[in-house]
C-alpha positions in Angstrom: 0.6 10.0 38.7 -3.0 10.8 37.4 -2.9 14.3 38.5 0.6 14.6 36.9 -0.8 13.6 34.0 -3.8 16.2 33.9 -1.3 19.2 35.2 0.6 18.4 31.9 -2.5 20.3 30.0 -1.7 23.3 30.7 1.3 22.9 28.2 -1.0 23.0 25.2 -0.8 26.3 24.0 -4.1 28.3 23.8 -5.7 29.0 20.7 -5.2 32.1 19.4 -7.3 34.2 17.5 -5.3 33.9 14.1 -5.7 30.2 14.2 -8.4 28.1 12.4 -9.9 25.2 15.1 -10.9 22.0 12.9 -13.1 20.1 14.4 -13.7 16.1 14.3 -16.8 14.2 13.6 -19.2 14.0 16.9 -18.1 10.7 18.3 -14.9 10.1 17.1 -13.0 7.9 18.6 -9.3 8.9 20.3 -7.8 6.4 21.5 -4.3 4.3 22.7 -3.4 1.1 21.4 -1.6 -1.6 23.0 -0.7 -5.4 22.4 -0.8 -8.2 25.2 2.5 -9.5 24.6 4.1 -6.2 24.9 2.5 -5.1 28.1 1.2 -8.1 30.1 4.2 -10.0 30.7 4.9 -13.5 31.3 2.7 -14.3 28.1 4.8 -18.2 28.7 2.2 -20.2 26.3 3.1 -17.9 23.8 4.7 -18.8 20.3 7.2 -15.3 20.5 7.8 -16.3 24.3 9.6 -19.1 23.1 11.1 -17.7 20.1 12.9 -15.4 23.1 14.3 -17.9 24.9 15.6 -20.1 22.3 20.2 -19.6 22.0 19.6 -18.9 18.2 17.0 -16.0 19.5 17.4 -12.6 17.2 15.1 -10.6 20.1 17.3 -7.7 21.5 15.5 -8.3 25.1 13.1 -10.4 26.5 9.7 -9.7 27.3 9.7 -10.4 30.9 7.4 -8.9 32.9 6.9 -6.2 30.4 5.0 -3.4 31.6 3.1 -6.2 34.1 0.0 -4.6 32.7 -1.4 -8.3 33.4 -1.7 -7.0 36.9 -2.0 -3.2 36.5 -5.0 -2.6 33.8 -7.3 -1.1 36.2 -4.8 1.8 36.9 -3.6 2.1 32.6 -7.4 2.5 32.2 -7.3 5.1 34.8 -4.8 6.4 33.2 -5.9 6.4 29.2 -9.2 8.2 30.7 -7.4 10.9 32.5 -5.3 11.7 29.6 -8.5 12.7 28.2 -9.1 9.8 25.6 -12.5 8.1 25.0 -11.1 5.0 23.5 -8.8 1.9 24.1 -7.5 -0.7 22.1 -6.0 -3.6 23.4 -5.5 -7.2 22.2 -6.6 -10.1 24.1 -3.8 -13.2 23.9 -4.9 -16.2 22.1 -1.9 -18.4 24.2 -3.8 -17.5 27.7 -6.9 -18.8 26.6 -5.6 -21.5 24.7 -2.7 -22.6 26.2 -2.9 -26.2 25.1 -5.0 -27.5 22.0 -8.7 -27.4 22.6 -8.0 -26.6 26.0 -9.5 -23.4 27.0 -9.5 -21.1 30.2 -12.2 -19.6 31.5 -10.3 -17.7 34.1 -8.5 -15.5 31.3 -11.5 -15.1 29.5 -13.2 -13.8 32.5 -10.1 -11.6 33.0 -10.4 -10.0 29.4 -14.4 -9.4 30.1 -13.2 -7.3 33.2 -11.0 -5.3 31.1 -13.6 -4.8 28.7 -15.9 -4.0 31.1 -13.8 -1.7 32.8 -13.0 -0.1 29.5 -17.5 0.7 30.0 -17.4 1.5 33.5 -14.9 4.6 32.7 -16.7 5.6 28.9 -14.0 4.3 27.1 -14.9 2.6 23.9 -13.4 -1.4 23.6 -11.2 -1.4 20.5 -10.2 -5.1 20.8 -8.2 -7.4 18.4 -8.3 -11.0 19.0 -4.5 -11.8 17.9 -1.5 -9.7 17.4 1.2 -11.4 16.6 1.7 -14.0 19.4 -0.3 -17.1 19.2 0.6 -20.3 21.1 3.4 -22.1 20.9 1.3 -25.1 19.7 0.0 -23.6 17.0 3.4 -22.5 16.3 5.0 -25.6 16.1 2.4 -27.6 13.5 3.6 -24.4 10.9 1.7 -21.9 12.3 0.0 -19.9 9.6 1.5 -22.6 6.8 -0.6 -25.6 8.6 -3.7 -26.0 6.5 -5.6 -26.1 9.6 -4.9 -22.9 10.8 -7.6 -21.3 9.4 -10.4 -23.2 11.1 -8.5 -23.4 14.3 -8.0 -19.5 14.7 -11.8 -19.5 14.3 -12.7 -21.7 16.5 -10.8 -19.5 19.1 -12.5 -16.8 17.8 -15.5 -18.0 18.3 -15.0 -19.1 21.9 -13.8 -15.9 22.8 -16.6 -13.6 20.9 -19.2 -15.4 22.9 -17.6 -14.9 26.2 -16.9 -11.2 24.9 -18.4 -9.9 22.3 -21.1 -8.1 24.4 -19.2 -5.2 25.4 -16.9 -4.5 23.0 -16.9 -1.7 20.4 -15.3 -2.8 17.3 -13.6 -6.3 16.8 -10.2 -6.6 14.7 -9.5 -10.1 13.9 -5.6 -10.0 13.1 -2.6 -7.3 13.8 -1.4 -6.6 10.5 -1.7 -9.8 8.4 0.6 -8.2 5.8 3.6 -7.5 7.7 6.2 -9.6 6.7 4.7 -8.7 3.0 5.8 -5.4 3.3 9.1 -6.0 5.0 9.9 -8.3 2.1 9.2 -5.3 0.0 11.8 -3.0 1.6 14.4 -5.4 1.7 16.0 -6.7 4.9 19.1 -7.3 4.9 20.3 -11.1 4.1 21.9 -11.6 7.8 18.4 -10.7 9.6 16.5 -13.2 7.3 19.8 -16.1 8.0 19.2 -14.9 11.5 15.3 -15.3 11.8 15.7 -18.6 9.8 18.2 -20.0 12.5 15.9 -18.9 15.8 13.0 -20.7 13.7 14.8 -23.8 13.3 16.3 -23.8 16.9 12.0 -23.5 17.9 11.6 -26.8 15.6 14.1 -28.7 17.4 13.3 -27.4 20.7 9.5 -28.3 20.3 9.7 -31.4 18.3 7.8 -30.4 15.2 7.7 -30.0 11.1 8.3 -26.7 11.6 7.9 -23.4 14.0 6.7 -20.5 11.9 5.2 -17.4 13.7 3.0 -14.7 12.3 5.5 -11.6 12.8 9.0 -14.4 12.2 8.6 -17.1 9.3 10.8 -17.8 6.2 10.8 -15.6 3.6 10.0 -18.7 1.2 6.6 -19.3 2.9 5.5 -15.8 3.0 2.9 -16.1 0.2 1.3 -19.9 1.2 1.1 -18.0 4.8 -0.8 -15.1 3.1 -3.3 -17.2 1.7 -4.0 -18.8 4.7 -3.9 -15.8 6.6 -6.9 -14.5 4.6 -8.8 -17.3 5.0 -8.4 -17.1 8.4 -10.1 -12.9 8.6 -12.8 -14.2 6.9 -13.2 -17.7 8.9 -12.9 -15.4 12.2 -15.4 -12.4 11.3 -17.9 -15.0 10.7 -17.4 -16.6 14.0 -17.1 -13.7 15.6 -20.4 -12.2 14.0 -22.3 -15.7 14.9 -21.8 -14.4 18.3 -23.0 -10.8 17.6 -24.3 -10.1 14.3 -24.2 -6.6 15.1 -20.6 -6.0 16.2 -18.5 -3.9 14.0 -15.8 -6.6 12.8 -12.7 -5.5 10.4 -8.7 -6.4 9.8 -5.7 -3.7 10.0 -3.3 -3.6 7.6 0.3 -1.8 7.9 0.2 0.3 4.7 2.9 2.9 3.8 2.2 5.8 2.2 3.7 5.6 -1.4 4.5 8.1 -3.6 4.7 7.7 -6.9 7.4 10.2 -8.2 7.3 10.1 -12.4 4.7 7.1 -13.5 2.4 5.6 -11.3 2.7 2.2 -12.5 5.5 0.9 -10.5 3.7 2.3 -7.2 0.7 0.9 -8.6 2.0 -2.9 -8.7 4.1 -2.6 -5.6 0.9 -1.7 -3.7 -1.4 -4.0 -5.0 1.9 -7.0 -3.8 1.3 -5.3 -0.4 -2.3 -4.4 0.4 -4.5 -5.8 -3.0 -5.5 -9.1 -1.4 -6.1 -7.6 1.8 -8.1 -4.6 0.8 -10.3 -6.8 -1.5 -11.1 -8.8 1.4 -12.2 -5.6 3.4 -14.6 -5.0 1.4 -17.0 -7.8 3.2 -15.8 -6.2 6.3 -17.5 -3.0 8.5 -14.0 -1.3 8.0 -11.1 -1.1 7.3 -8.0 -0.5 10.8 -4.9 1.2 8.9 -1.4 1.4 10.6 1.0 3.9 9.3 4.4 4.7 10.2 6.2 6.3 7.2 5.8 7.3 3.6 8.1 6.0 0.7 8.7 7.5 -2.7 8.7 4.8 -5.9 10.3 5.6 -8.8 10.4 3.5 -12.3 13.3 1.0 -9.9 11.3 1.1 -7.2 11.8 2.6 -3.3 14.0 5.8 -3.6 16.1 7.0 -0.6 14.7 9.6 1.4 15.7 12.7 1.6 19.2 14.1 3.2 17.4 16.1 5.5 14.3 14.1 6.5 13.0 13.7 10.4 13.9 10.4 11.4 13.0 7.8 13.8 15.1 5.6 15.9 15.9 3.3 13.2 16.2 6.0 10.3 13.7 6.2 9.0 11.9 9.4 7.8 8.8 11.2 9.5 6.4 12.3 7.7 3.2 13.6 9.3 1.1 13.2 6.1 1.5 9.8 5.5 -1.2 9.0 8.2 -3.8 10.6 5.7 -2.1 9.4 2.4 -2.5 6.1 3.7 -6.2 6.3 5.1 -7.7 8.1 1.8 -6.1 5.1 -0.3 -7.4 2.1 2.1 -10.8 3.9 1.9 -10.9 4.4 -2.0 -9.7 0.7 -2.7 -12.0 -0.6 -0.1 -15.0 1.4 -0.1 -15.0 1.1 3.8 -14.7 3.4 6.6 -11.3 3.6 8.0 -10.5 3.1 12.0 -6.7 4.0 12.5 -5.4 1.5 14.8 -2.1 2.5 15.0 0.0 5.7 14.1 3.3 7.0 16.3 6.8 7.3 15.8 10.1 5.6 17.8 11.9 8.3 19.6 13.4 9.5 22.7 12.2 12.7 21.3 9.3 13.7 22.7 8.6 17.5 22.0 9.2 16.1 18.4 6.4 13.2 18.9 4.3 16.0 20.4 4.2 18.2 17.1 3.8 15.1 15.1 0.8 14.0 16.2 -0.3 17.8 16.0 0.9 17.5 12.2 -0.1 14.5 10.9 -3.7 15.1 12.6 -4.3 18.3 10.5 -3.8 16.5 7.4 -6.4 13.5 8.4 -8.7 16.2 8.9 -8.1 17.5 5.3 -9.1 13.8 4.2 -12.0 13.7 6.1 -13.4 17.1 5.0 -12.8 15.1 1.3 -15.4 13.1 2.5 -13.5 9.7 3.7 -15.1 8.6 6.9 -13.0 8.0 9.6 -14.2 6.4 12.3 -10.9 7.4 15.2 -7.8 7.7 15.8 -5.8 5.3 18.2 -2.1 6.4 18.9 0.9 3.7 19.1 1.2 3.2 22.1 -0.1 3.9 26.0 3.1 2.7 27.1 7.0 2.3 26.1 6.9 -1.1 25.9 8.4 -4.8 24.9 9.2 -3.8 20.7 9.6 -7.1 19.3 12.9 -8.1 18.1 13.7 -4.5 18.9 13.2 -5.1 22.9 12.7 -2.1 24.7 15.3 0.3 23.4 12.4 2.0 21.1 10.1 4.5 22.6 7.0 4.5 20.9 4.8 5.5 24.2 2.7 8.5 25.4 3.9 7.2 28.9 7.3 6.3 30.1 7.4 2.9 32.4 9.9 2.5 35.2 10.6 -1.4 34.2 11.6 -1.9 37.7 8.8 -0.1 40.1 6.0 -0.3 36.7 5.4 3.5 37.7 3.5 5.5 34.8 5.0 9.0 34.0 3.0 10.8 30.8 4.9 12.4 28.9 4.2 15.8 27.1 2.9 14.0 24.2 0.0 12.6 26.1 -1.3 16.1 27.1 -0.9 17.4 23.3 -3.4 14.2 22.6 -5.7 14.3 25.4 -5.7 17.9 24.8 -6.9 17.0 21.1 -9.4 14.3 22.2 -11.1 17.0 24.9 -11.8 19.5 22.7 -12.2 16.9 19.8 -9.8 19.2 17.4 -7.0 20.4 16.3 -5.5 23.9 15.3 -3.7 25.0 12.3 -1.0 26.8 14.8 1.4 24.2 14.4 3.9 25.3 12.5 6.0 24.0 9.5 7.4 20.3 9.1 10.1 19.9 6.6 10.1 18.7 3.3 6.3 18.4 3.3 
């Protein structure tokens, strides 16, 4: 499989003579990112694990064994260094090490040390966030991130888990995309997948005997803004905790940000931004940087989001894709910020590989751009390793750099992966790649 994966190189085209190499900062980081709950499997403590299994449930599939990366992270390792990459990011799951109140497991925190320490035994840097998304269903059930305590208890986890792991790990994101639901609010679900989420929540409340069951990535739209609030309290609760255990570790938050566009005044893009990100990338600025996630761009005129355009590349869900949104979106975090910008996720849902290949070609020509402006960018992690468990999406979406036989858990990289690792070797990219439309 690892051999496959390295043959696969020789599908990079050579540089030709005509073509202009840029080249990346020494020590930039290239990387794959990943989430426990979508790989691991089995993640039963879990706050979405539950929200599966309930009748009411909205998820497409359930999680299952996933990609049973529980039990195979030696050989995903194996295979994120033979791709060529000199990073990983990975999130370690707050339900297996506190699966019941105050109750923590030293077995799973050992487990995520071995991880992180085989992350160092094959030079690949420890990207590690300490929740994305899934929490445990106890927290859940008291209200999740509308419980007043859930601040203080998030960092107590935090701290219990940065001094079992903070020695070996590279950078330290406290919390997946705080924002989320924010910014979904923003573009406007439609009314029967917020009835729908609102149903699977109350069937959780019911089923577990509390208040009420709110999770980070499925909650109300009505408590959306006390969650925020909370939420932010939470980052800054949890980089202290976790800095108590390592002063020195570089600790920070990613936020999903689209790239806006502001066609005709720049006021309405101005206000819908700060809605999404201001909070967020005020707080940043106590942090050692800033992790941006970016999927898509969006134009805003004076009545807010336009459509895209007719002809636009599209995703699996419709959506456009735009290779220079990834940079749109890192110069703004920086400038609001002030902070150095990790990019802990960027990819694009499709069966469509050749077209995820020449994406990641694109979109990385433009980040260069911003970083010969002078914004420092620390890496570049691609969404994701693996196809994997999508949320309430299931496993339809194919996001990954390596297709997963759900059946045998056999690895097979795709073309995509060599295009990267190709990248992340020579630590550059050419400007032989063509024309995208409408950019």
């Amino acid at each position: 499989m690892l051999a496959a994966c390295a043959s696969r190189t020789s599908l990079v085209s050579a540089v030709s003579s005509a073509t202009t190499r840029l080249d990346f900062p020494a020590g930039f980081l290239w990387g794959a990112a990943s989430a426990g709950h979508q790989t691991e499997g089995n993640n039963v403590a879990s706050d979405i694990w539950l929200l599966e299994h309930v009748p009411e449930t909205v998820f497409a599939d359930r999680s299952g064994d996933a990609t049973n990366s529980f039990e195979l992270w030696p050989a995903d390792l194996d295979l994120v260094k033979s791709l060529g990459l000199n990073a990983c990011r990975f999130s370690i799951e707050w339900a297996r090490i506190e699966p019941a109140e105050g109750e923590f497991s030293l077995a799973m925190l050992d487990h995520y040390r071995n991880i992180i320490e085989g992350c160092r035994a094959r030079n690949l840097a420890p990207l590690v966030t300490f929740n994305h998304f899934a929490a445990p269903a106890w927290f859940s059930a008291r209200g999740g991130w509308l419980n007043p305590s859930a601040p203080a208890l998030f960092a107590r986890y935090c701290g219990v888990a940065a001094r079992h792991l903070a020695a070996g790990i590279s950078h330290a994101v406290t919390i997946n995309e705080p924002n989320l639901l924010l910014l979904l609010r923003s573009i406007g679900l439609p009314q029967f997948v917020r009835d729908g989420i609102s149903r699977m929540l109350d069937a959780a409340t019911r089923q577990t005997g509390g208040e009420r069951f709110s999770a980070l990535n499925a909650m109300k739209w009505q408590d959306i803004d006390s969650a925020q609030i909370n939420l932010l309290t939470g980052h800054r609760l949890a980089r202290n905790a976790i800095k108590q255990a390592r002063p020195d570790l570089p600790v920070g938050v990613s936020l999903a940000i689209i790239d806006e566009h502001a066609e005709g005044a720049e006021g309405p893009r101005d206000r819908i931004r700060e809605e999404l990100y201001g909070a967020w990338l005020e707080a940043a600025k106590e942090d050692d940087f800033i992790g941006v996630q970016n999927y898509e761009r969006s134009r805003i005129g004076p009545d807010g989001r336009l459509p895209q355009p007719a002809d636009a590349v599209v995703n699996f869900s419709g959506t456009e894709v735009y290779p220079a949104s990834l940079a749109g979106a890192v110069r703004y975090a920086h400038r609001v910020s002030g902070r150095p910008v990790l990019i802990t996720e960027h990819g694009v849902g499709t069966d469509d590989d050749a077209m995820r290949a020449r994406f990641i070609e694109h979109s990385l020509v433009h980040l260069h751009a911003a970083i010969a402006d002078g914004v420092p960018v620390l890496g570049y992690t691609h969404w994701t390793l693996l196809d994997n468990f999508e949320w309430i999406f299931g496993y339809a979406p194919k996001f990954g750099l390596v297709a997963v036989d759900r059946q045998r858990f056999t690895r097979t990289p795709k073309r995509s992966a060599a295009v990267l690792g190709q990248i992340a070797r020579m630590n550059s990219v050419t400007t032989q790649v063509g024309a995208w439309p409408n950019q």
